[in-house]
C-alpha positions in Angstrom: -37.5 -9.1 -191.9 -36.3 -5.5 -191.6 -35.5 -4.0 -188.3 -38.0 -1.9 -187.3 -36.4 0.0 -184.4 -37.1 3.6 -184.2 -34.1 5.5 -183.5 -34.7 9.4 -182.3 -31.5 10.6 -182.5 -32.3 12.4 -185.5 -35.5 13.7 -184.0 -33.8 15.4 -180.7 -31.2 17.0 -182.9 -33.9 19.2 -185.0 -34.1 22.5 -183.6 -37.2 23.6 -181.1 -39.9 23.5 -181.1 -40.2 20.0 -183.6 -39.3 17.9 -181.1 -41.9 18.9 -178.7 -44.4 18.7 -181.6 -43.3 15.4 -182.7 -44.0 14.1 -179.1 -46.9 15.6 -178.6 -48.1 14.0 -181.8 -47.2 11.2 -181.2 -49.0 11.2 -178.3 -51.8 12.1 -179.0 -51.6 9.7 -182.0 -51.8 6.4 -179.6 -54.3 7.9 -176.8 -56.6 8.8 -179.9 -56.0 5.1 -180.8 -56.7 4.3 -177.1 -60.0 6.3 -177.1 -61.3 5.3 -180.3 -61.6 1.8 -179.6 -62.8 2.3 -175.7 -65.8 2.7 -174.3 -67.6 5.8 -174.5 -68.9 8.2 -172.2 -67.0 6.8 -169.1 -65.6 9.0 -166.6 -62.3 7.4 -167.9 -63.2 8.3 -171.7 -63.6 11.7 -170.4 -59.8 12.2 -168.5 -58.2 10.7 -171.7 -60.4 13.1 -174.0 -59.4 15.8 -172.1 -55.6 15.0 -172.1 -56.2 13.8 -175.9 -57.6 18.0 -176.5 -54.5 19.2 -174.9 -52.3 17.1 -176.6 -53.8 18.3 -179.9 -53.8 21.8 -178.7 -50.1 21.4 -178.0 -49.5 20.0 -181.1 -51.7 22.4 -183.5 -49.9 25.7 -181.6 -46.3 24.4 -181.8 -46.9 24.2 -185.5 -47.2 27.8 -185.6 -43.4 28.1 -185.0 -41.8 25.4 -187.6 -41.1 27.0 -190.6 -39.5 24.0 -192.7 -41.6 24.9 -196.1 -42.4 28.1 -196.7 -44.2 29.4 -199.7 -46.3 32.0 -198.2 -44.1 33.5 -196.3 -42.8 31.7 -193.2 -45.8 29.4 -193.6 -46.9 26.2 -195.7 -50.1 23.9 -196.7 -50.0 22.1 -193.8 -50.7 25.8 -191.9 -53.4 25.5 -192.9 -54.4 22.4 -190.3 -53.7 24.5 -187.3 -57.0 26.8 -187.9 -59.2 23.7 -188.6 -57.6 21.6 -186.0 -58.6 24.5 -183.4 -61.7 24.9 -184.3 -62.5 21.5 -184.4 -61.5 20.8 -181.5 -63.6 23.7 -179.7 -66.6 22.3 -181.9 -66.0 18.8 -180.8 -66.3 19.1 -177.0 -68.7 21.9 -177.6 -70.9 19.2 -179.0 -70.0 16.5 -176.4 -71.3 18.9 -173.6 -74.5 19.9 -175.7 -75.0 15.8 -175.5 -74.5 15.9 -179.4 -72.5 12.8 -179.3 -72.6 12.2 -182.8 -71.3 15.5 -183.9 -68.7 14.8 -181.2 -68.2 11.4 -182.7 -67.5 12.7 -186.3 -65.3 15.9 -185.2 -63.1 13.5 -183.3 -62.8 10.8 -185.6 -62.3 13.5 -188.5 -59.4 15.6 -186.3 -57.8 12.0 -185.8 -58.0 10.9 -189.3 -56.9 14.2 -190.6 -54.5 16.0 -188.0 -52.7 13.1 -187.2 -52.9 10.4 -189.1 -52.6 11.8 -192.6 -50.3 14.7 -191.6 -48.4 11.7 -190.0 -48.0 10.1 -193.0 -46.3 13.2 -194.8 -43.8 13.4 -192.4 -42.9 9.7 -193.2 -42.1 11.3 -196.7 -37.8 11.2 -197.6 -36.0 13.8 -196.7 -38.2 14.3 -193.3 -36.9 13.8 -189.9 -39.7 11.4 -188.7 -38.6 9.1 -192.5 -34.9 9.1 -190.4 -36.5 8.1 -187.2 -38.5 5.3 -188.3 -36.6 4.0 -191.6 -33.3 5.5 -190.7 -30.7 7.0 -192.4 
């Protein structure tokens, strides 16, 4: 069985900001885990949701300043995420505190899904730093 031990040397030796974003992330990749399979509308539900929003707003404005692939410009695809990610966000508790839970419901599942854990997945891709942390090498 392989050894599955994450080693983040190679992560703390990128330049800033990635390692913040990476950790924020990542973070906000297990409390989204953590929220989608709790209870709902709790008091609790709430703190984490609001942690989970600043986590993602952490994660979606640190993006702004990595620059690894550029072909327009300084900026990539994956650019493109920060614009939807903010705005789905603002939609998402918008809807939450209009009582439209399952507007709320879909935005958050669909900002999980799609901000984290298919942008996740690219950075798993060879040649990335998160493929070094995870796989090594």
């Amino acid at each position: 069985m392989p050894d599955l031990a994450l080693n983040f040397s190679p992560l703390w030796a990128e330049p800033s900001p990635i390692p913040f974003h990476a950790v924020v992330a990542l973070s906000a990749l297990v409390l989204g885990a953590v929220q989608l399979v709790g209870a709902k509308g709790t008091t609790i539900h709430r703190r984490i949701g609001t942690v989970w929003v600043l986590l993602m707003l952490g994660t979606a404005l640190s993006a702004l300043f990595i620059h690894a692939i550029q072909l327009w410009g300084p900026f990539s695809p994956i650019h493109l995420l920060i614009p939807v990610t903010l705005l789905g966000l603002w939609q998402a508790v918008a809807a939450a505190r209009r009582g439209n839970i399952r507007l709320h419901k879909l935005m958050m599942a669909s900002l999980y899904g799609l901000a984290l854990v298919v942008t996740g997945l690219f950075t798993l891709l060879p040649n990335r730093v998160m493929h070094a942390v995870v796989f090594g090498g």
